[in-house]
DRENPA-3360 file (N, C-alpha, C; in nm, 2 decimals, always signed):
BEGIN
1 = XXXXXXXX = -1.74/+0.69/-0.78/-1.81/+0.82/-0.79/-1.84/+0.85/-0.94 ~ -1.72/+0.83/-1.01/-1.76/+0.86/-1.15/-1.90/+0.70/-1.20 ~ -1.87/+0.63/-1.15/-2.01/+0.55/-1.28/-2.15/+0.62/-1.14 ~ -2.15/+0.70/-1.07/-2.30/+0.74/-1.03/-2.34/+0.86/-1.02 ~ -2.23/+0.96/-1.10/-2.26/+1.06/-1.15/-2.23/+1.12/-1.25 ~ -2.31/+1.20/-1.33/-2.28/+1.27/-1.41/-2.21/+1.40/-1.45 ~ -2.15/+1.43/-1.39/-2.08/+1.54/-1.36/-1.94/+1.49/-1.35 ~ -1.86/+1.57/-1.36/-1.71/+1.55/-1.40/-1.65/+1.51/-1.19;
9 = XXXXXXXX = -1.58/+1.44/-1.23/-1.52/+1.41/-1.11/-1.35/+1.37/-1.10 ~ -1.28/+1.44/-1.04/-1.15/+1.46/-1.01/-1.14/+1.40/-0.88 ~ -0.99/+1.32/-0.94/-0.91/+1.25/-0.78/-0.75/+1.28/-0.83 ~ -0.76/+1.34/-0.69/-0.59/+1.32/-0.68/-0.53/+1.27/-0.53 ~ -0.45/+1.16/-0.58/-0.36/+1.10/-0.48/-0.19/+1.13/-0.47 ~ -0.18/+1.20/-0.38/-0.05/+1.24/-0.38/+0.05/+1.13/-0.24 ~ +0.20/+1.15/-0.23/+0.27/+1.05/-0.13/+0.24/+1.10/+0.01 ~ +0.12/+1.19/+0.04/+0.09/+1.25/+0.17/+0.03/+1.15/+0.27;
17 = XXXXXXXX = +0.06/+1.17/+0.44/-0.02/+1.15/+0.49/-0.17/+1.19/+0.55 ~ -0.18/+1.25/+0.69/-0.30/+1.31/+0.69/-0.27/+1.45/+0.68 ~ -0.21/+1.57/+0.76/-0.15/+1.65/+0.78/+0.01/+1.66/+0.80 ~ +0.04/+1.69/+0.75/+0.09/+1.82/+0.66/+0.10/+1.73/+0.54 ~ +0.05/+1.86/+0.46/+0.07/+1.75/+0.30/+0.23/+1.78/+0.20 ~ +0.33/+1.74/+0.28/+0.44/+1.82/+0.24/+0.52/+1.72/+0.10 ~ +0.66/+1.74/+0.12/+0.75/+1.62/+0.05/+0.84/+1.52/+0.06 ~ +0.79/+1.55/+0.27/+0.89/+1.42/+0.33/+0.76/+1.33/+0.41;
25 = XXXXXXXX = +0.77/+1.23/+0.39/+0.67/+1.11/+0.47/+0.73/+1.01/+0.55 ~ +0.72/+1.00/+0.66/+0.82/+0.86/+0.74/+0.96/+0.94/+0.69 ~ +1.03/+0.85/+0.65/+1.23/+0.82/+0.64/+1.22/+0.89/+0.45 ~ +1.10/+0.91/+0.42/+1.17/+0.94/+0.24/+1.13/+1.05/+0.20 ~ +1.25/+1.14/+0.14/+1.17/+1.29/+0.06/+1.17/+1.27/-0.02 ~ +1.03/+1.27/-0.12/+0.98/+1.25/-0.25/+0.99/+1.35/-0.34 ~ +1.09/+1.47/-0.25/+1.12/+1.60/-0.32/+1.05/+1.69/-0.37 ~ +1.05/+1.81/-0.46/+0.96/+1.92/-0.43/+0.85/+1.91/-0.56;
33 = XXXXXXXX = +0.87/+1.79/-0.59/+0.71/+1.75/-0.72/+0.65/+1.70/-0.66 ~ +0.64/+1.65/-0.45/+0.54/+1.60/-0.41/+0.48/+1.75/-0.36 ~ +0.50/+1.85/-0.31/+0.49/+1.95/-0.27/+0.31/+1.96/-0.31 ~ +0.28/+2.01/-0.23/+0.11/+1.96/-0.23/+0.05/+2.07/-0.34 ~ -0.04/+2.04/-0.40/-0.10/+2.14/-0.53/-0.18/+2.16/-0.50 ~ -0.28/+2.13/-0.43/-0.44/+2.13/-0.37/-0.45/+2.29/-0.34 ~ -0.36/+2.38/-0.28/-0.44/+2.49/-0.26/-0.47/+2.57/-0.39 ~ -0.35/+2.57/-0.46/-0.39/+2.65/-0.62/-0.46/+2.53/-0.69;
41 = XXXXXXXX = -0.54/+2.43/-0.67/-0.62/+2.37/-0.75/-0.75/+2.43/-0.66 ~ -0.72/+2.43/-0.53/-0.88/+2.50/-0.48/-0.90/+2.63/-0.54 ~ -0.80/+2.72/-0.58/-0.83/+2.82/-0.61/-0.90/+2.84/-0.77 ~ -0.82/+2.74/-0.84/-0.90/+2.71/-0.98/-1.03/+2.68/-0.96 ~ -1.05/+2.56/-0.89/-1.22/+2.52/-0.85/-1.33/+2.59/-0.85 ~ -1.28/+2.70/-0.73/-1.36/+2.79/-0.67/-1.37/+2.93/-0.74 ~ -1.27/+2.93/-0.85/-1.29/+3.04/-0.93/-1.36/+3.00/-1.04 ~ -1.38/+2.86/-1.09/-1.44/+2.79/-1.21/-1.58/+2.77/-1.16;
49 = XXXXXXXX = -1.63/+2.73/-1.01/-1.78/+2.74/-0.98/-1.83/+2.84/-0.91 ~ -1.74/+2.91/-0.89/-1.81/+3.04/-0.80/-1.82/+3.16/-0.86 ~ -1.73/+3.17/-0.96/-1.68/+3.30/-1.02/-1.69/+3.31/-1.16 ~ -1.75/+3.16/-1.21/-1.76/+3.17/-1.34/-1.67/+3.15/-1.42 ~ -1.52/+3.16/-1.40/-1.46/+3.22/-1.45/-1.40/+3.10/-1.55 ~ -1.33/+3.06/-1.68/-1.26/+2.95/-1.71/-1.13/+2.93/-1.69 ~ -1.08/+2.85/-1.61/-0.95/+2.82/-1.51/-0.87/+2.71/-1.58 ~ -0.98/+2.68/-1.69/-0.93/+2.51/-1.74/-0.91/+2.40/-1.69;
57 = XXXXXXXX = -0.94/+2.43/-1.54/-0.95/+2.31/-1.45/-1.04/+2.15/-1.49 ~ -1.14/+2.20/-1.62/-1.27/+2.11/-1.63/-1.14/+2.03/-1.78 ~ -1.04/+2.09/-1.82/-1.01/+2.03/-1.92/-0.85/+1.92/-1.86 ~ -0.84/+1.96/-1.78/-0.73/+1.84/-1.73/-0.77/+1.71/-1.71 ~ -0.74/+1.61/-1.70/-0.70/+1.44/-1.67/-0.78/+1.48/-1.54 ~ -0.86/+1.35/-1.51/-0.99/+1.34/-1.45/-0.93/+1.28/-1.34 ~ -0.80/+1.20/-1.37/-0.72/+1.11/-1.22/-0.56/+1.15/-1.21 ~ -0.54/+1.22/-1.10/-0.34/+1.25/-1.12/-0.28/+1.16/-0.95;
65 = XXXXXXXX = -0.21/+1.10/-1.01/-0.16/+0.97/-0.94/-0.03/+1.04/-0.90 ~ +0.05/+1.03/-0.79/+0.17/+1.07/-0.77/+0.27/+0.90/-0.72 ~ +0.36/+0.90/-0.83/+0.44/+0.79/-0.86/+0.54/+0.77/-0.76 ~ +0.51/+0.72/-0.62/+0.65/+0.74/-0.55/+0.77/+0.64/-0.59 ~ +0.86/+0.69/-0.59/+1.03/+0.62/-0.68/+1.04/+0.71/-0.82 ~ +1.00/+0.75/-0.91/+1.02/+0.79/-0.98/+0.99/+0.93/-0.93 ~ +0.89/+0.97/-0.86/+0.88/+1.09/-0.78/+0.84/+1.22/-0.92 ~ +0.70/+1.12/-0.97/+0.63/+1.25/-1.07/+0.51/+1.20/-1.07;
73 = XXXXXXXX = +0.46/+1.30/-1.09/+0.26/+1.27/-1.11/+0.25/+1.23/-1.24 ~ +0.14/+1.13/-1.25/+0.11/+1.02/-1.38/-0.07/+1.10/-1.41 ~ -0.08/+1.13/-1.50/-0.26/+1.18/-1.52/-0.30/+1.05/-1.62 ~ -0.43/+1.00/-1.57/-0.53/+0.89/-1.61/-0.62/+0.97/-1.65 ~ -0.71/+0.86/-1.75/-0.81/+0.93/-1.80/-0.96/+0.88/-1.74 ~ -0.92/+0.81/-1.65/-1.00/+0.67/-1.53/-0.91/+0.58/-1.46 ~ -0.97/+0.54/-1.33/-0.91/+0.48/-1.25/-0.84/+0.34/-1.32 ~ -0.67/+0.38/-1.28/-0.62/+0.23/-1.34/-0.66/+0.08/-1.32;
81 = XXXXXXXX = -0.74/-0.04/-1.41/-0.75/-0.17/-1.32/-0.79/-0.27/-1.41 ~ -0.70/-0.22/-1.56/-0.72/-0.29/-1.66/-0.54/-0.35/-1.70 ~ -0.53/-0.37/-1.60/-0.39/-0.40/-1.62/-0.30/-0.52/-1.51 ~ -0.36/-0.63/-1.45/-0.28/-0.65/-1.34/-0.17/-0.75/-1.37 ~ -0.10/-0.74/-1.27/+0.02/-0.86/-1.26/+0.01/-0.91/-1.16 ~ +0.04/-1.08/-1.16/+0.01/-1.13/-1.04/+0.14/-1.24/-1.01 ~ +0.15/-1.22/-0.90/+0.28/-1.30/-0.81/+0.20/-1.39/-0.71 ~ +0.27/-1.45/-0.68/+0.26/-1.62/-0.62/+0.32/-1.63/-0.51;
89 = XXXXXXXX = +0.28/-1.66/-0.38/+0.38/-1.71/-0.27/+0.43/-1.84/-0.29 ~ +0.54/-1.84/-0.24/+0.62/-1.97/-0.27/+0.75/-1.99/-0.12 ~ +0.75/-2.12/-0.09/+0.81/-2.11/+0.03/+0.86/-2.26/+0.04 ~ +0.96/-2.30/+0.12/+1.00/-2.46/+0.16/+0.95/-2.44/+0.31 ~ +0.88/-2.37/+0.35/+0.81/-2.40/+0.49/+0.85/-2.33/+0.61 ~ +0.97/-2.26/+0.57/+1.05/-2.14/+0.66/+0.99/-2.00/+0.66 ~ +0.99/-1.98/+0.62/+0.95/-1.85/+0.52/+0.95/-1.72/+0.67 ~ +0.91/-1.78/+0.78/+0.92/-1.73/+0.97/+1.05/-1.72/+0.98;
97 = XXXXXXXX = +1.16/-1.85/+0.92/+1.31/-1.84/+1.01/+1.39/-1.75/+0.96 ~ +1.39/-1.83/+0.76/+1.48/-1.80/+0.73/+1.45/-1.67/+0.58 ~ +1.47/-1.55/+0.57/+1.44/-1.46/+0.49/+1.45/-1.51/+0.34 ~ +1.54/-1.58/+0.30/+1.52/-1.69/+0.14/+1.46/-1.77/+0.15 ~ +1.39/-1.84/+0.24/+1.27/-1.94/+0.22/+1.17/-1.91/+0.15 ~ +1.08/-1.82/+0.16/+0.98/-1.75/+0.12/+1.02/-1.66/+0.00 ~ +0.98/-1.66/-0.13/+1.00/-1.63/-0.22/+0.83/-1.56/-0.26 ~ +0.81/-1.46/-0.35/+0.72/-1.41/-0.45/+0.81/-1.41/-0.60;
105 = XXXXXXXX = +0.72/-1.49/-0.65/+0.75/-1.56/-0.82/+0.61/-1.52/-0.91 ~ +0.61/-1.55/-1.01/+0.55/-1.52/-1.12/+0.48/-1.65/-1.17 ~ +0.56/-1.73/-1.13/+0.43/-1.91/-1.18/+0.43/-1.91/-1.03 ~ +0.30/-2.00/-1.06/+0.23/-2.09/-0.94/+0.29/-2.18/-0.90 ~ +0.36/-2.25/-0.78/+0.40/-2.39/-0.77/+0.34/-2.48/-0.76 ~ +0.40/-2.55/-0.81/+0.30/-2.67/-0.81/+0.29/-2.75/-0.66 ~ +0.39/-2.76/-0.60/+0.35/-2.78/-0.47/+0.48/-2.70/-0.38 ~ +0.38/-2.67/-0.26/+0.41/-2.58/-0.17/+0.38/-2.58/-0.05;
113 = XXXXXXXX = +0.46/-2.64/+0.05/+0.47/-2.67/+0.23/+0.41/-2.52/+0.28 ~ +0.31/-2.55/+0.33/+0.27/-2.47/+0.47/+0.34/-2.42/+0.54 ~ +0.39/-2.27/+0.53/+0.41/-2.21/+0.68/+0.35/-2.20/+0.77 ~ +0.38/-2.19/+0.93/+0.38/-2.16/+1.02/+0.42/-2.10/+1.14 ~ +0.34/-2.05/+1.17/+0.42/-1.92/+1.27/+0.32/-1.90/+1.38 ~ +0.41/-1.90/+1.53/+0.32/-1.88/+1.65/+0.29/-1.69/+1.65 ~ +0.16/-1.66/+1.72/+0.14/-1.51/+1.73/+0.11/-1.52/+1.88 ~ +0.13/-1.43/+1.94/+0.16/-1.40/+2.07/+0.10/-1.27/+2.10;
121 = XXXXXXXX = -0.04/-1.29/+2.12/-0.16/-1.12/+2.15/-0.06/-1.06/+2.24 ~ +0.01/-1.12/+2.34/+0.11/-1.03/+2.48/+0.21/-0.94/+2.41 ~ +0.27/-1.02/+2.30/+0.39/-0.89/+2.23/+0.36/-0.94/+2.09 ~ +0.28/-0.79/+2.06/+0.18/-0.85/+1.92/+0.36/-0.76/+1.83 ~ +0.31/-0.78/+1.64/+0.42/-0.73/+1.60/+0.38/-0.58/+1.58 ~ +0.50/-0.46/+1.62/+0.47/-0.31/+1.66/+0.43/-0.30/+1.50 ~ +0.34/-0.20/+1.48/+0.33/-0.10/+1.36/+0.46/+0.02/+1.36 ~ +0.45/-0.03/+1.19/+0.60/+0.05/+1.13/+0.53/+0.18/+1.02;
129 = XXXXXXXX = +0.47/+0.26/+1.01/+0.44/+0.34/+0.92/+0.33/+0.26/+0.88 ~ +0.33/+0.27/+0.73/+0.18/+0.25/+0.71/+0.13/+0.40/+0.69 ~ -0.06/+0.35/+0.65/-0.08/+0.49/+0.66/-0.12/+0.52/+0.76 ~ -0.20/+0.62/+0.76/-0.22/+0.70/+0.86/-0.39/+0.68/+0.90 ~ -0.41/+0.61/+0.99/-0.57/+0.54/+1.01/-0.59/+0.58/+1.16 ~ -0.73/+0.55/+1.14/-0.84/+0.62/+1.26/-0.86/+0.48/+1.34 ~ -0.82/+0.46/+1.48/-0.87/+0.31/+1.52/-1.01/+0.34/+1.54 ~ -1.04/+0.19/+1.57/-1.23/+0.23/+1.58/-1.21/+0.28/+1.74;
137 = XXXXXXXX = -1.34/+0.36/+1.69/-1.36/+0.45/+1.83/-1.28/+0.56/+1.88 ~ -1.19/+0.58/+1.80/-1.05/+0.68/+1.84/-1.07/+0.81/+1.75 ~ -1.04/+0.88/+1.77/-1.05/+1.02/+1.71/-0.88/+1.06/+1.67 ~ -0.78/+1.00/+1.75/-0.66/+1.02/+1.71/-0.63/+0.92/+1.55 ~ -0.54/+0.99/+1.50/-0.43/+0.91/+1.41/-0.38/+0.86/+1.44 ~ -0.31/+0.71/+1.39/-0.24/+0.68/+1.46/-0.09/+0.66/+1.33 ~ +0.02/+0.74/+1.42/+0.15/+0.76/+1.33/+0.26/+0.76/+1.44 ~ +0.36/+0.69/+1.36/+0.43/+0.82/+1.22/+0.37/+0.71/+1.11;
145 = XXXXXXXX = +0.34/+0.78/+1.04/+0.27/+0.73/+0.94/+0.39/+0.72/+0.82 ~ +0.37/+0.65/+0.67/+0.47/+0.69/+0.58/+0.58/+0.56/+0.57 ~ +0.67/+0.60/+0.50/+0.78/+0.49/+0.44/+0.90/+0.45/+0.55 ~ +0.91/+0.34/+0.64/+1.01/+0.34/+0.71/+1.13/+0.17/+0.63 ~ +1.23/+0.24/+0.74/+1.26/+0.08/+0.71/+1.24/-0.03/+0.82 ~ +1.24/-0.13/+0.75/+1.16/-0.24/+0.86/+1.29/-0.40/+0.86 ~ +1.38/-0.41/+0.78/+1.43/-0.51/+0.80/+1.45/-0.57/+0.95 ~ +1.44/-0.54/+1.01/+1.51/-0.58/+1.12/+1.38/-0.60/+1.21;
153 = XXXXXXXX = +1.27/-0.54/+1.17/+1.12/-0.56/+1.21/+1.10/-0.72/+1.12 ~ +1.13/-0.76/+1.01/+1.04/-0.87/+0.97/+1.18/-1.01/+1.00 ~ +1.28/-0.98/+1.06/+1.31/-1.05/+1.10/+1.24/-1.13/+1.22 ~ +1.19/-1.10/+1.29/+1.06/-1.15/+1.40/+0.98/-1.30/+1.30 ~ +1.01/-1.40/+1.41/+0.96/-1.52/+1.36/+0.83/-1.52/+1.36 ~ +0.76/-1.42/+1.37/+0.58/-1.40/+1.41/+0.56/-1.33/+1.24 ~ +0.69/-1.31/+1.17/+0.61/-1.27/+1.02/+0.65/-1.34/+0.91 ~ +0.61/-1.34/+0.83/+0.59/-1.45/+0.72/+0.69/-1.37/+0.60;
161 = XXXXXXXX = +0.84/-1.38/+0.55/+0.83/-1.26/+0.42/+0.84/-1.35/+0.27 ~ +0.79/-1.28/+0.20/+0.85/-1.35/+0.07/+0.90/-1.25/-0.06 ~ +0.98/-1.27/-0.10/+1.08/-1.20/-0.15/+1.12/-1.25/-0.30 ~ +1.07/-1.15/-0.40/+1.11/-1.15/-0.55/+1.27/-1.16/-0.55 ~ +1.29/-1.19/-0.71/+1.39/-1.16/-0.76/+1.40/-1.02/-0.78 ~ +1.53/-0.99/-0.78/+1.56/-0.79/-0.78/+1.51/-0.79/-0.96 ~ +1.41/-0.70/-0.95/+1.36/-0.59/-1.08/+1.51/-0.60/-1.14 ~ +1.47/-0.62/-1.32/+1.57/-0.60/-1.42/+1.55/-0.45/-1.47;
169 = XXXXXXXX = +1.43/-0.45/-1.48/+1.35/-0.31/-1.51/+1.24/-0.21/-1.45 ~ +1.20/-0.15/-1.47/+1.12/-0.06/-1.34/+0.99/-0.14/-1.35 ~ +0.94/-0.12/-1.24/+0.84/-0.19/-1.23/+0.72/-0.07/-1.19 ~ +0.62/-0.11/-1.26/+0.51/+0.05/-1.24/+0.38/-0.01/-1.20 ~ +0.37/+0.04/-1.04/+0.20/+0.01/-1.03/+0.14/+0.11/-0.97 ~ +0.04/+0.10/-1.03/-0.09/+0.20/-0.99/-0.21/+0.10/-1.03 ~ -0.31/+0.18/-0.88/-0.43/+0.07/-0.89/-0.44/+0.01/-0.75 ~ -0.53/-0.04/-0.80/-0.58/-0.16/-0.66/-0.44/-0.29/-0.66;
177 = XXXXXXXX = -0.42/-0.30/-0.49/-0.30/-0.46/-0.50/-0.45/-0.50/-0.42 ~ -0.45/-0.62/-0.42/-0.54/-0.73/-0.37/-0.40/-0.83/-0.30 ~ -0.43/-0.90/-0.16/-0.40/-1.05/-0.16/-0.45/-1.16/-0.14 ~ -0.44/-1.20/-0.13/-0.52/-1.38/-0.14/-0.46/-1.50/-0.02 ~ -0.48/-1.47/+0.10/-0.44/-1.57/+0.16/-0.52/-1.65/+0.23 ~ -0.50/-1.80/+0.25/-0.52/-1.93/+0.30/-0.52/-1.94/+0.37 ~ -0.53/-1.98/+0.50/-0.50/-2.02/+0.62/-0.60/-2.04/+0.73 ~ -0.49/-2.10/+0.82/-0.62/-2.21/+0.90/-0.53/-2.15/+1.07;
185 = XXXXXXXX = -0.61/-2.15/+1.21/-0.57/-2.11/+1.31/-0.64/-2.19/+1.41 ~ -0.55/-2.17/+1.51/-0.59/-2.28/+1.61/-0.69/-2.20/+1.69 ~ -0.75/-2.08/+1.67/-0.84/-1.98/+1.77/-0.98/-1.90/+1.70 ~ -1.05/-1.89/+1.68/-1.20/-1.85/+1.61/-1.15/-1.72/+1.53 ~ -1.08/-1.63/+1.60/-1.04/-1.47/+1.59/-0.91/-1.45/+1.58 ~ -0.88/-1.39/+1.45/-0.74/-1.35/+1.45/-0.71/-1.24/+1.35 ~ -0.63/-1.17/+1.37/-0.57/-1.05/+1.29/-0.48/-1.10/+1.18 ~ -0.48/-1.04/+1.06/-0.36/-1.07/+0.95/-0.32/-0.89/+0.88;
193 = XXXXXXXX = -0.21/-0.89/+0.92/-0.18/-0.80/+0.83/-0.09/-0.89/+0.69 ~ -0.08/-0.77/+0.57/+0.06/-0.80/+0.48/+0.07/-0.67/+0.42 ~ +0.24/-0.67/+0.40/+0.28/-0.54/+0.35/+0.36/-0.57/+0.25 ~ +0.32/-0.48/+0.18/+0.44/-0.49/+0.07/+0.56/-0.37/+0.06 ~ +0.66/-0.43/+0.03/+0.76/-0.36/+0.06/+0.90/-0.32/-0.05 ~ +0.97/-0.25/-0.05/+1.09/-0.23/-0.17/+1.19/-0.25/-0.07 ~ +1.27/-0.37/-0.15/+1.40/-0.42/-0.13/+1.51/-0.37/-0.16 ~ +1.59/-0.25/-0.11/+1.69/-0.17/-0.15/+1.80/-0.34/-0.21;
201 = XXXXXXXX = +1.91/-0.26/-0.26/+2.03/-0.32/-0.35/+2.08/-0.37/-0.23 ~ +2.09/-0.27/-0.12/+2.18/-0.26/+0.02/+2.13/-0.38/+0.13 ~ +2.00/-0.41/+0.10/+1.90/-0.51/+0.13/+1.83/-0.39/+0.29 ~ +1.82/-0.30/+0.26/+1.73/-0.22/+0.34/+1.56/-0.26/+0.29 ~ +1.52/-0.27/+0.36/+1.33/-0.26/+0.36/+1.26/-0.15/+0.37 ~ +1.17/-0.11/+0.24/+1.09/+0.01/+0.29/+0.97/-0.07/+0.25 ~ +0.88/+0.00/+0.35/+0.72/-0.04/+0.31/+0.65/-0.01/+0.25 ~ +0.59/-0.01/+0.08/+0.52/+0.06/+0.01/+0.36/+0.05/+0.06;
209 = XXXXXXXX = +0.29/-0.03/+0.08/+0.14/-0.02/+0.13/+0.10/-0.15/+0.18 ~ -0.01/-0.16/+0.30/-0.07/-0.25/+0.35/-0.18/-0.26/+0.37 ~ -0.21/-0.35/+0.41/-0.36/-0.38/+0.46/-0.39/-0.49/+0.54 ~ -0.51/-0.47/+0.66/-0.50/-0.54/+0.77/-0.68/-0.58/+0.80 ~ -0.71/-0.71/+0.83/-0.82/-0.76/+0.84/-0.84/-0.82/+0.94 ~ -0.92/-0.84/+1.02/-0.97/-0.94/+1.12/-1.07/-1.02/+1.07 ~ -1.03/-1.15/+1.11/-1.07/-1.30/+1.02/-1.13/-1.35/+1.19 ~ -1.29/-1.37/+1.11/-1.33/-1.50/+1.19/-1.32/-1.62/+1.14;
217 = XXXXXXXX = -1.36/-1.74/+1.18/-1.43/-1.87/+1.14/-1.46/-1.87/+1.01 ~ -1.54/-1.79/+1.02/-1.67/-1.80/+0.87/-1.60/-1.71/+0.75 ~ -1.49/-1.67/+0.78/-1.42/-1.55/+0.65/-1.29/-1.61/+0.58 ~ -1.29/-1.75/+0.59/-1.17/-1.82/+0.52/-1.24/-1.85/+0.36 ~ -1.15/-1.81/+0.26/-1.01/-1.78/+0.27/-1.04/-1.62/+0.28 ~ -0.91/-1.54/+0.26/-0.87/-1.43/+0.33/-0.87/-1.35/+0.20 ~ -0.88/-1.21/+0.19/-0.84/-1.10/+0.10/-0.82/-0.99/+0.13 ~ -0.69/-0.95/+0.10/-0.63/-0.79/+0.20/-0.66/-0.71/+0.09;
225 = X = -0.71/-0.64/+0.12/-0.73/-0.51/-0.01/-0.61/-0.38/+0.08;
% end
């Protein structure tokens, strides 16, 4: 929006789902600095173009990001994506059985066995949070939307995990995550989700954000945005 117009343009992304825009989402309260701002910023808005009036609204940070884990709003001066870090799948070929097979590392390996894993359309794997999306054709949401825990969901030999070493220091992202996956199927049509997730100390699983594609033939290799 900003490189096709001229006019000033504001984004704010807060830890909300669709409705209610509160400070609890799924299993996590992000406490009372998620508490939604939008009505007293509509009221600045609409008193800065309707009323004339100066609200200062035109002199704030053009992008305000709400930081979940640290649980404070971050203001940009443009969308973050001059910064990335990139991690690597890495696996001895388990990565389905056994939860330390599958690793995310920082160098590329140099060589790396193919996982594999059967999917089963009859008992596909349930959705755990996530956000809050419109199926095609549906007019419903489909929720509970938001942060749950899932350990006991990616134990299912139908998902693939791979797992960093535990953070020495905080780790900060904002921006676009992209992934990059390979793969080959024995059927023309097939679904891929991947989620990324925080690994409590306790080894609890929460889900920070996903993204889900349907892959024909002709769409190898793969990119989850």
């Amino acid at each position: 929006m900003a490189s096709r117009s001229k006019f000033l343009q504001k984004l704010i992304v807060g830890p909300w789902s669709h409705i209610p825009w509160g400070r609890k989402l799924g299993a996590i309260n992000y406490g009372m600095a998620a508490s939604s701002p939008i009505d007293d910023l509509q009221i600045l808005w609409f008193d800065q173009f309707l009323k004339g009036l100066n609200t200062g609204i035109l002199e704030q940070p053009p992008v305000s990001l709400f930081e979940m884990g640290s649980n404070q709003w971050l203001d940009f001066n443009s969308w973050p994506s001059n910064n990335y870090k990139f991690y690597f799948l890495a696996s001895t070929g388990l990565a389905n059985i056994r939860e330390d097979s599958g690793s995310l590392t920082e160098s590329c390996p140099d060589i790396c066995p193919d996982d594999t894993f059967v999917h089963d359309p009859w008992r596909p794997v349930p959705a755990l949070g996530g956000h809050a999306t419109f199926p095609a054709g549906s007019f419903e949401c489909s929720f509970p939307a938001g942060s749950f825990e899932r350990s006991e969901l990616d134990c299912r030999h139908d998902i693939l995990t791979y797992t960093s070493t535990f953070l020495t220091e905080d780790l900060h992202i904002a921006g676009d995550i992209y992934v990059e996956v390979y793969s080959t199927a024995d059927t023309d049509n097939f679904d891929l989700c991947a989620v990324l997730s925080e690994v409590k100390q306790d080894g609890n699983v929460y889900n920070f954000t996903q993204g889900y594609i349907k892959v024909t033939s002709n769409d190898l290799p793969v990119k989850i945005c």
